[in-house]
C-alpha positions in Angstrom: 119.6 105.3 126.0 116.3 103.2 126.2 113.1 104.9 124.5 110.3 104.8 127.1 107.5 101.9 126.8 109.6 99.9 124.3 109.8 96.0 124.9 113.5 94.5 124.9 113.9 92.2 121.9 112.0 89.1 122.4 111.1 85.8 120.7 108.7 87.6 118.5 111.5 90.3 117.9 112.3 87.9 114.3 108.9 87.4 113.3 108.1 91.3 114.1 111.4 92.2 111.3 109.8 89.5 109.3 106.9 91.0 108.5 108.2 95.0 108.9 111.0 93.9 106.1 107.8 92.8 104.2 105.7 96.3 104.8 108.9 98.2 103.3 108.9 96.2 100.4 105.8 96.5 99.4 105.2 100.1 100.4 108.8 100.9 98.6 107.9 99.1 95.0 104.7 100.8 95.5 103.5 104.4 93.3 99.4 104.6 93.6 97.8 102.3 95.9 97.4 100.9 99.5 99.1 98.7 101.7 96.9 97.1 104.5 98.0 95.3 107.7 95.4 92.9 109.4 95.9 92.0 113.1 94.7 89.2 115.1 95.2 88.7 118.7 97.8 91.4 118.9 99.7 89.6 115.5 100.0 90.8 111.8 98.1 87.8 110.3 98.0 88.9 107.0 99.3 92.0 104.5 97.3 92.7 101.7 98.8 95.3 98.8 96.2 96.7 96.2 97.9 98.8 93.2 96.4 101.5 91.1 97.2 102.4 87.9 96.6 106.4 87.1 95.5 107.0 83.5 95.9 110.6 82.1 93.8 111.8 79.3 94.0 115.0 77.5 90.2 115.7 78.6 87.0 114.0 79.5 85.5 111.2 77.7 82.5 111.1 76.5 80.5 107.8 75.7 77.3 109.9 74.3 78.8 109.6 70.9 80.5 107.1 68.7 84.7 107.7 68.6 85.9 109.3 65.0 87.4 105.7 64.2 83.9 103.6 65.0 82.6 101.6 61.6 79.0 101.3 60.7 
């Protein structure tokens, strides 16, 4: 059964699995952080990925006074 509005496979239907196969990747090896697609003229130019890294402390930090270990 056909879905409604949906193109039959085409000459872009490679490039479009190209860069879907490339979206799971990164999204998949990802844990914080954002994945962002850029389109020009109705094409995925250009996939950008930008990692966080999420630090736990046991409480806040405070930089109004010198740490226990700090030398005069």
């Amino acid at each position: 059964m056909a879905i409604p509005n949906q193109k039959p496979p085409g000459p872009g239907a490679q490039e479009t699995r190209a860069w879907l196969d490339i979206v799971r990747e990164q999204v998949g090896s990802l844990e914080y952080g954002v994945v962002q697609i850029t389109v020009h003229n109705a094409r995925v130019t250009q996939i950008d990925r930008t990692e966080r890294t999420r630090l736990t402390s046991p409480g806040p930090i405070s930089f109004a006074t010198q740490p226990d270990n700090w030398r005069d």
